[in-house]
C-alpha positions as CSV (number, residue, x, y, z in Angstrom):
1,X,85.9,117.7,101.9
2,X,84.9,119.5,98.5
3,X,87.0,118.2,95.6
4,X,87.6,121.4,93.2
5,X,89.8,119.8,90.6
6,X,89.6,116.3,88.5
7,X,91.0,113.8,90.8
8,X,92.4,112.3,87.6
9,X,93.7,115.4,85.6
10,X,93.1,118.3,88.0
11,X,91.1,120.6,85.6
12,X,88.2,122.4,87.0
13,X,85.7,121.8,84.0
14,X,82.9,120.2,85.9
15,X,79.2,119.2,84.8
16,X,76.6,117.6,87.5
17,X,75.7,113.9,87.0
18,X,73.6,112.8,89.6
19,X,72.7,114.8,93.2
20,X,70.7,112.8,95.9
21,X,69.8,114.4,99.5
22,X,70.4,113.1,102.7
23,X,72.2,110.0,101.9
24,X,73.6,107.6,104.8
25,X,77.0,108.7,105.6
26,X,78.4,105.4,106.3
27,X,77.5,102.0,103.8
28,X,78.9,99.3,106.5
29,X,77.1,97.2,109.4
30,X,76.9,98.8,112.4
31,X,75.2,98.0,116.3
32,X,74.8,101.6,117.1
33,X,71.2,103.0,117.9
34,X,69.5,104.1,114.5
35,X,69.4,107.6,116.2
36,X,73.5,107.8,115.6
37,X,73.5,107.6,111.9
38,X,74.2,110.5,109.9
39,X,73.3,111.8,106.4
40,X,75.8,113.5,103.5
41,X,74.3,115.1,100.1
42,X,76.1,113.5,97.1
43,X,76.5,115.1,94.1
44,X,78.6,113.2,91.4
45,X,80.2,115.1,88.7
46,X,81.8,114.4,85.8
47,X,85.2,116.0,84.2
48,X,84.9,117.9,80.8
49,X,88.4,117.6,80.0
50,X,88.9,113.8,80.6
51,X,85.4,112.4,80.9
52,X,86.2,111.3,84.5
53,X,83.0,110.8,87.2
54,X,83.4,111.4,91.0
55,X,81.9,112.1,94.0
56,X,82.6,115.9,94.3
57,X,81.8,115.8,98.3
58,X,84.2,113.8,99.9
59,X,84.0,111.8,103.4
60,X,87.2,111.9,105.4
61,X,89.0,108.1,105.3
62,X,89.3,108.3,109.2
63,X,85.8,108.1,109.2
64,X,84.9,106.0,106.5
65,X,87.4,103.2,107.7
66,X,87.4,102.2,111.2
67,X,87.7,98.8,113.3
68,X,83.9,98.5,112.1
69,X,84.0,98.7,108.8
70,X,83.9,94.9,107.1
71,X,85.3,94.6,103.7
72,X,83.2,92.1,102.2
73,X,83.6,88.4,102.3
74,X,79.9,86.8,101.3
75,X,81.1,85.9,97.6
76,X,83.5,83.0,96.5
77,X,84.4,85.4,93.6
78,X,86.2,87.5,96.0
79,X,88.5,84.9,97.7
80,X,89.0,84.0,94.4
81,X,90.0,87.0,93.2
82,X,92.9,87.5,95.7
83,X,94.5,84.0,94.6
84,X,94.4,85.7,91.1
85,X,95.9,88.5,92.2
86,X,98.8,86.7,94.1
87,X,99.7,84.6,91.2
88,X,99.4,87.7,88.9
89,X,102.2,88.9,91.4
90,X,104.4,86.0,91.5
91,X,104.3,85.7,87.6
92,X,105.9,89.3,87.4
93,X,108.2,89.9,90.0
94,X,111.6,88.8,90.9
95,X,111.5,91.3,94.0
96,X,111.5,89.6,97.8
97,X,110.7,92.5,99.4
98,X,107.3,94.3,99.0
99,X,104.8,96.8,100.8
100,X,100.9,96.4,100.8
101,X,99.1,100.0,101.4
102,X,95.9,98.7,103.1
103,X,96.1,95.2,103.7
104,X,92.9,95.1,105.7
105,X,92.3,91.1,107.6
106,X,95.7,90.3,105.5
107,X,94.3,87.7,103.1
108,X,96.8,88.7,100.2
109,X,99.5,88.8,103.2
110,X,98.7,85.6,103.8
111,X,99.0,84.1,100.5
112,X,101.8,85.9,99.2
113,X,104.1,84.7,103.0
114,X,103.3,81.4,103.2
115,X,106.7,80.3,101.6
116,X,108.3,82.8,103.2
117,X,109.4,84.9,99.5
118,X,108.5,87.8,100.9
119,X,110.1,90.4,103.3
120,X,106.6,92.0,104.1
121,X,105.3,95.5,105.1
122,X,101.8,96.9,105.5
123,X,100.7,100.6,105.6
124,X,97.2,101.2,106.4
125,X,95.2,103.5,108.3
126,X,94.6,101.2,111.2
127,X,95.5,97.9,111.6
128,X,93.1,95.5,111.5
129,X,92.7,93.1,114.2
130,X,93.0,89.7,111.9
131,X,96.5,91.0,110.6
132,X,99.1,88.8,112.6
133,X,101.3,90.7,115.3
134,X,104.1,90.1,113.9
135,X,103.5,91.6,110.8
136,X,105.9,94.7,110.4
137,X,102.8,97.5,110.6
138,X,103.0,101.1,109.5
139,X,100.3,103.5,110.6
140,X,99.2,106.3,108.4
141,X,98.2,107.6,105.0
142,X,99.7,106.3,101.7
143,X,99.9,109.3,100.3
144,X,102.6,110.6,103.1
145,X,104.2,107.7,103.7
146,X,107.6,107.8,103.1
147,X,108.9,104.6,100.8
148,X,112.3,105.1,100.7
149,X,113.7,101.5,100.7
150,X,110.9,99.8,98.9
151,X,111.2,99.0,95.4
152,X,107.6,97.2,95.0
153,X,104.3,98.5,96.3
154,X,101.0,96.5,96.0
155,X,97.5,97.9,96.7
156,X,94.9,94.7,96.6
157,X,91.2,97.1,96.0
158,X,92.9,99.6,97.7
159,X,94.1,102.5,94.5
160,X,90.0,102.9,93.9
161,X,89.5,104.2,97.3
162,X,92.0,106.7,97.4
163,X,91.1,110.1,97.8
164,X,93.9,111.9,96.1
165,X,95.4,108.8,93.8
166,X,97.7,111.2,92.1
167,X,98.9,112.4,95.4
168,X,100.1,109.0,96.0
169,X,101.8,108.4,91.9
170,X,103.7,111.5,93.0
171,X,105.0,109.9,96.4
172,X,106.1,106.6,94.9
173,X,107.7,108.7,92.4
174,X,109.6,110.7,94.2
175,X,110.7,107.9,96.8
176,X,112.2,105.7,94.1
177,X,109.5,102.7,94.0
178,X,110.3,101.3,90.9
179,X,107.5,98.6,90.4
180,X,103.4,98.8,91.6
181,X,101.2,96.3,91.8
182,X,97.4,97.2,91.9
183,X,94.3,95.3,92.0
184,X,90.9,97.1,91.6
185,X,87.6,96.5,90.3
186,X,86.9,96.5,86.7
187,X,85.3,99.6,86.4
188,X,84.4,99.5,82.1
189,X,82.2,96.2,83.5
190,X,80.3,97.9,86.1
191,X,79.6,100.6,83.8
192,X,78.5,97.8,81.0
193,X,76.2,95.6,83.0
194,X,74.4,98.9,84.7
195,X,76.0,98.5,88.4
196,X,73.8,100.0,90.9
197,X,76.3,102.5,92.4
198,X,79.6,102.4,90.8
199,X,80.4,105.7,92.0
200,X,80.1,105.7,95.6
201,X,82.1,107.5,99.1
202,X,84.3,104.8,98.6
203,X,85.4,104.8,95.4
204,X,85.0,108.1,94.9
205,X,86.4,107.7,91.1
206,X,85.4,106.1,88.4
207,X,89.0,103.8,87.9
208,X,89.1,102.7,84.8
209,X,91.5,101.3,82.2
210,X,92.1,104.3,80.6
211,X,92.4,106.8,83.6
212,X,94.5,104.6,85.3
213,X,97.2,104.2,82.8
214,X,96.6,107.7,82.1
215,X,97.1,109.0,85.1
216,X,100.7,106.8,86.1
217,X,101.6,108.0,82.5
218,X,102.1,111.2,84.1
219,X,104.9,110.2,86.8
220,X,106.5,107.9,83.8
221,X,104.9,104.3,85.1
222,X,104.2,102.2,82.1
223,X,102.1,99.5,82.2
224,X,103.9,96.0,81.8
225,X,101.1,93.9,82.4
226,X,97.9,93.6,82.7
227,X,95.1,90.5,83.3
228,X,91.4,90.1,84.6
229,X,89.7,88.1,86.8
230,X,86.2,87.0,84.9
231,X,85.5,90.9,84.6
232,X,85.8,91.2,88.3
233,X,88.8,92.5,88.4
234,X,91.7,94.3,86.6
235,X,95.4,93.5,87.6
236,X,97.9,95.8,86.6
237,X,102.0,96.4,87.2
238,X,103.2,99.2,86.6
239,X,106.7,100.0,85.8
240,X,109.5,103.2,86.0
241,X,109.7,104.1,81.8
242,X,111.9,106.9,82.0
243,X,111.0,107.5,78.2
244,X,107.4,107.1,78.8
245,X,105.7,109.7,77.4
246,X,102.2,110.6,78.8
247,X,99.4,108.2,77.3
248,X,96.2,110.3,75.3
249,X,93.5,111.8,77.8
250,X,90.9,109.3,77.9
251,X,87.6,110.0,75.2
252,X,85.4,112.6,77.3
253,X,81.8,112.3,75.4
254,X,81.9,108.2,75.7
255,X,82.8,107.9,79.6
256,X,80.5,111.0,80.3
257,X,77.4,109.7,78.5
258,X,77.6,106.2,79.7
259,X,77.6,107.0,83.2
260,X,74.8,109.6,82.6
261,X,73.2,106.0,81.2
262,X,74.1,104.4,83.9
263,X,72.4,106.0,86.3
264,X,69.2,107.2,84.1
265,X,68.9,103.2,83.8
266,X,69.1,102.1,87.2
267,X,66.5,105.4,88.8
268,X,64.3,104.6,86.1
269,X,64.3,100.6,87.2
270,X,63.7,101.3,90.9
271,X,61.2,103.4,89.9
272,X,59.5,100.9,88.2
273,X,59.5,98.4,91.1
274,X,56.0,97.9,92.3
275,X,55.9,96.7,96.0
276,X,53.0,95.6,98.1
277,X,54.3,92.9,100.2
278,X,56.9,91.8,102.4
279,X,60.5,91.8,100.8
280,X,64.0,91.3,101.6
281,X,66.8,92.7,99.5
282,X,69.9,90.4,98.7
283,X,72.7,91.3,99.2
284,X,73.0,94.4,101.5
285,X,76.0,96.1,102.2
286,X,76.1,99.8,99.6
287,X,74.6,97.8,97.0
288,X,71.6,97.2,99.0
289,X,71.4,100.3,101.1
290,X,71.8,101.7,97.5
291,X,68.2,100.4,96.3
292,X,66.9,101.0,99.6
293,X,67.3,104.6,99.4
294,X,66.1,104.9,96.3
295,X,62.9,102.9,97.3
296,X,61.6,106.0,98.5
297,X,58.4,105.3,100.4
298,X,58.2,101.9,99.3
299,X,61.0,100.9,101.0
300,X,58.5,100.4,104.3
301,X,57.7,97.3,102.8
302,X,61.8,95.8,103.3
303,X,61.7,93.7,105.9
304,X,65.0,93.1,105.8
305,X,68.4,92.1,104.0
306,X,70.0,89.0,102.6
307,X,73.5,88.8,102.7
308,X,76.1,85.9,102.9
309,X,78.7,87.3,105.0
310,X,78.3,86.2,108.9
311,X,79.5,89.4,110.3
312,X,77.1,91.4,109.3
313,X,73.9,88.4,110.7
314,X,72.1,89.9,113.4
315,X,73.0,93.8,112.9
316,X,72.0,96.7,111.4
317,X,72.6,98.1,108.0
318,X,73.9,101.8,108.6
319,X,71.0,104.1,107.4
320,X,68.2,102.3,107.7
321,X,66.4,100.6,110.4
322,X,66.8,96.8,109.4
323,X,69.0,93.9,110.0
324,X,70.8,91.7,107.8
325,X,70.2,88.0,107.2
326,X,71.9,84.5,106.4
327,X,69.8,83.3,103.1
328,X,68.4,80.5,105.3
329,X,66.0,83.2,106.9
330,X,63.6,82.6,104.0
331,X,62.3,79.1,105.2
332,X,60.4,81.2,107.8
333,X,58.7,82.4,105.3
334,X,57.7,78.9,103.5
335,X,54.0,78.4,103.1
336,X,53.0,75.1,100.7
337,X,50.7,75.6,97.4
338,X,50.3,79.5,98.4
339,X,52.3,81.3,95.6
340,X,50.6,84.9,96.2
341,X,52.1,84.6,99.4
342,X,55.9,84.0,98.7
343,X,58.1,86.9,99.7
344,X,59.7,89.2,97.9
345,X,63.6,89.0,97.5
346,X,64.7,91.8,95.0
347,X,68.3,90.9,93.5
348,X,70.3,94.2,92.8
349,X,72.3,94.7,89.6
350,X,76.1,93.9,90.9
351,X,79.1,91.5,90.0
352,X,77.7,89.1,92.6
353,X,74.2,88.9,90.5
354,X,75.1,85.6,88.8
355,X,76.3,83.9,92.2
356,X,73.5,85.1,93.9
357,X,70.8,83.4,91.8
358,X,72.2,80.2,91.5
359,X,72.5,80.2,95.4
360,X,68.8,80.8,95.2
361,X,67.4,78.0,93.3
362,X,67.0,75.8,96.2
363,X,64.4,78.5,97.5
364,X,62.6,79.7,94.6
365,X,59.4,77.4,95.5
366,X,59.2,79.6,98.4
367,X,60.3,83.2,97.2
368,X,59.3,85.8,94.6
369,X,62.6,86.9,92.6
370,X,62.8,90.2,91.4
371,X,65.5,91.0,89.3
372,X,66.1,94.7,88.8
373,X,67.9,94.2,85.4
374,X,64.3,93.3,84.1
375,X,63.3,96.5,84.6
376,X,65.7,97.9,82.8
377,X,64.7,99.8,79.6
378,X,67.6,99.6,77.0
């Protein structure tokens, strides 16, 4: 797919951002043969009349999202984040009957039914093989589904990976849902603390504050609440205003030029990265396929990646050749008194940075931690 017009306010005023070559299609564990992978060339862009970055080719959701893709579950943050979310909902609704578009395993489900308050519904793509049978499960896209019948949606980090967001405003509109609940990740912080890859063939968008509310402005959703979760996350409800007027465009120099920094920052920082040993890179997933791509050549010395999420131990990370670990794979690497001859584990810029170091404290008389914020030049 080739997006011609803004995803968030469909002009056609485009200027380039960042283009890389051959990139691995997919950004999830996989036990395919290396031979099977495939490559994409991304090219993000940025939108002259709203300021708004995104990926301009665009992988189809039925292949991106299949019974092998893992949503990530390493990072306490993240379970965390969904009991936010689920109190954020039960603090502003009076509604007992709701619909989740992409529930994935159900966590959120499972929170949110425990009491039984809730009449539930899922729509996803496929249904994941954790959700319970019993769960009344709708097969298809969100932006076709018909909602007739349901007066509050929620989408739990689901929004940001839409392909055609708007598509879906329009739907909800139109169908009579009178209350949305979304959850996605706080895009103005990944920006701020220099994310590796905020911009990715996931979320193909940059989501933030400002283009969201912008964009349900449009269909006459006001927002009636909003909360984060310790910059993680951003929590919104959005409400029918039938004298909402449409919010201002978002400012297009700011947005444009600090993801232009964004990614100036983080090329010039791999590129500064001097390997000459073995290394591991923690965690994997896109954020570490991300640096291991842009490793270039001297990614031959990755030996591996770090990554606290037990699905993934054992198999390969799509796109390159190497497997991912539990953290305790660096006591094989223990040797007393020798310091020259710790390994490398290089720490990538993400919202997990914090909880990744102080998991690796209890190593770091047998590891070599290199931090790819300190080669940041700001």
């Amino acid at each position: 797919m080739f997006r011609k017009n803004c995803v968030v306010c469909r002009s056609s005023s485009f200027k380039i951002i960042n283009n890389e070559y051959n990139y691995p299609l997919l950004i999830h564990n996989i036990k395919h043969p290396i031979e099977d992978d495939k490559q994409y060339d991304i090219t993000v862009i940025a939108c002259l009349d709203c300021g708004c970055s995104q990926m301009q080719n665009i992988i189809e959701p039925e292949i991106l999202y299949n019974n092998s893709y893992l949503t990530a579950s390493f990072s306490s943050i993240l379970s965390k984040n969904v009991v936010a979310f689920s109190k954020f909902i039960l603090n502003n609704t009076d509604s007992r009957r709701v619909l989740e578009v992409g529930a994935n395993s159900g966590s959120l489900y499972k929170l949110l039914t425990k009491d039984n308050l809730f009449d539930y519904t899922v729509v996803d793509i496929f249904k994941d093989d954790a959700l319970p049978t019993s769960i009344n499960f709708h097969e298809g896209r969100c932006e076709l589904f018909d909602y007739t019948g349901h007066d509050t949606v929620i989408l739990s980090h689901t929004f940001e990976h839409l392909i055609e967001p708007r598509l879906f405003i329009e739907r909800v509109r139109e169908n009579g849902v009178n209350t949305i609940f979304i959850s996605i990740p706080n895009f103005n912080n990944l920006v701020e603390m220099n994310d590796i890859q905020t911009i990715n063939s996931q979320h193909t968008f940059y989501c933030g504050y400002d283009h969201i509310v912008y964009m349900f402005s449009l269909y006459g959703y006001r927002c009636s609440a909003f909360d984060t979760y310790i910059n993680h996350t951003s929590m919104f409800k959005f409400v029918i205003d039938e004298s909402m007027e449409p919010t201002s465009r978002p400012s297009v120099d700011y947005h444009i030029k600090r993801i232009e920094d964004n990614y100036s920052y983080n090329l010039e920082a791999i590129k500064n990265i001097c390997l000459e040993s073995p290394s591991y890179i923690y965690p994997g997933g896109q954020i570490g396929q991300a640096l291991y791509v842009r490793l270039n050549e001297r990614n031959k010395h990755i030996i591996g990646f770090i990554d606290g999420d037990k699905r993934k131990h054992g198999t390969r990370l799509y796109g390159t050749p190497l497997l991912t670990f539990p953290v305790d794979k660096l006591l094989e690497h223990r040797v007393a008194n020798e310091s020259d001859r710790k390994v490398n584990v290089i720490i990538c810029k993400s919202p997990y940075e914090n909880e990744i170091l102080t998991k690796m404290q209890q190593y770091k008389d047998i590891v070599n931690i290199i931090l790819l914020r300190d080669y940041f030049n700001l």
